[in-house]
N, C-alpha and C positions, 0 to 999 in steps of 0.2 A: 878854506875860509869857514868858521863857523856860523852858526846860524841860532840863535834863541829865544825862548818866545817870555813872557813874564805873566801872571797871573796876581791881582792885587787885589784888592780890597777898600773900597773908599766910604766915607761918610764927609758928604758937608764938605767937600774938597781938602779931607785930609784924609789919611791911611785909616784906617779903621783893622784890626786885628779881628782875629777867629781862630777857632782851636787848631791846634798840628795835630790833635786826632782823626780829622777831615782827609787830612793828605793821607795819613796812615792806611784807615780805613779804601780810601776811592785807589790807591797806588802801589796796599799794602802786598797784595799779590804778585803784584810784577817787582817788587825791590829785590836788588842783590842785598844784603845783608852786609857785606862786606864796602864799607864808608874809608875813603880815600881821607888822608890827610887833611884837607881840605874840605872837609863834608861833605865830598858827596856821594850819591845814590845811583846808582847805575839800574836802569827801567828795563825790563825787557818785556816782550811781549811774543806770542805765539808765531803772530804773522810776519815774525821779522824784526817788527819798530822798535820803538825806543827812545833814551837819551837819557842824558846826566841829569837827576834831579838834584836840584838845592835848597835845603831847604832850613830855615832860621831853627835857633835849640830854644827850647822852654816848650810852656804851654800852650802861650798864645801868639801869633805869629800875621802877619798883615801883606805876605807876599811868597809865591814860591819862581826859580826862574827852572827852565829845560834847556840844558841847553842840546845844542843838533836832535831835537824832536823829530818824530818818524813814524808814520804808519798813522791809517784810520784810528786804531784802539785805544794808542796815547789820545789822541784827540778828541773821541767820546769822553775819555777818564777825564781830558781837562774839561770838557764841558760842563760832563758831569760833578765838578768842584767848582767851577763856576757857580750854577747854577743852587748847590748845596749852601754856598758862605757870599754869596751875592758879590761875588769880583765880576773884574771886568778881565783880559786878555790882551796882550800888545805885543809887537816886534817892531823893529828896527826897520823901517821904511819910511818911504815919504806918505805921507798922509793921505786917504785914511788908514791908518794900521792900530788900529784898536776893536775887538768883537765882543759884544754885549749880547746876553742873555734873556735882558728884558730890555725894552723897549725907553725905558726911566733909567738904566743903570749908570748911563756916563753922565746925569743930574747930578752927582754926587762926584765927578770929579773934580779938579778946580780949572778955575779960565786957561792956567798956562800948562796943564795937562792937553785941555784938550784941542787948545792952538796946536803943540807937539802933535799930537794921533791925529786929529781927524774927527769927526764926527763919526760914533760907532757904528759898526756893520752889524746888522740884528742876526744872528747864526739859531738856529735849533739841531746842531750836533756840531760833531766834530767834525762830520764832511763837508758843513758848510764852513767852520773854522779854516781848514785848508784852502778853500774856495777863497775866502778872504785873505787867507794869506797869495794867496796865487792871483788873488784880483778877477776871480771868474763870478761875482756874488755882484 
């Protein structure tokens, strides 16, 4: 079974876009270079972690998904894009399964967002991202 997590960008409870320079830049070291049919990106990282990144073509782009995400270091790096382009963070759960950055970040989502997630879980790293996903927060 897989498992994915999604990473967006809202304004005013619509998608709001930000440069794919951002992903580059915050994931550029950990990327395989080599892009599946399919676009995607294979992460890896020192301690092990990892997962498929995907991510939209052009310049500017309003979403990336992981899919089967892994380890601490992926989850700083998503933090840390979080944090840089003002998204929020979600998976697949029953509610709440959304991780906000700032404290105002899920204001900007729309009402039937955040029926979906949940009211956000306020994280300051990636270890608390996991915490939220695992429900320990």
């Amino acid at each position: 079974m897989s498992f994915e997590v999604y990473l967006q960008r809202f304004e005013n409870g619509n998608t709001a876009s930000f440069a794919r320079s951002h992903v580059e830049e915050v994931f550029g070291p950990r990327m395989t270079r080599a892009v599946n049919e399919a676009g995607m990106i294979e992460l890896t990282y020192p301690e092990g972690g990892g997962g498929t990144l995907h991510v939209g073509i052009g310049p500017q782009i309003s979403n990336i998904t992981i899919f089967r995400p892994g380890g601490a270091e992926l989850f700083d790096d998503l933090f840390v894009l979080m944090t840089r382009v003002g998204a929020v963070l979600y998976w697949p759960d029953e509610p709440p399964c959304l991780a906000i950055a700032t404290k105002d970040a899920d204001a900007n989502l729309s009402a039937d967002m955040l029926a979906a997630l949940g009211a956000g879980i306020l994280v300051h790293s990636g270890r608390d991202i996991i915490a939220a996903i695992k429900r320990m927060i």
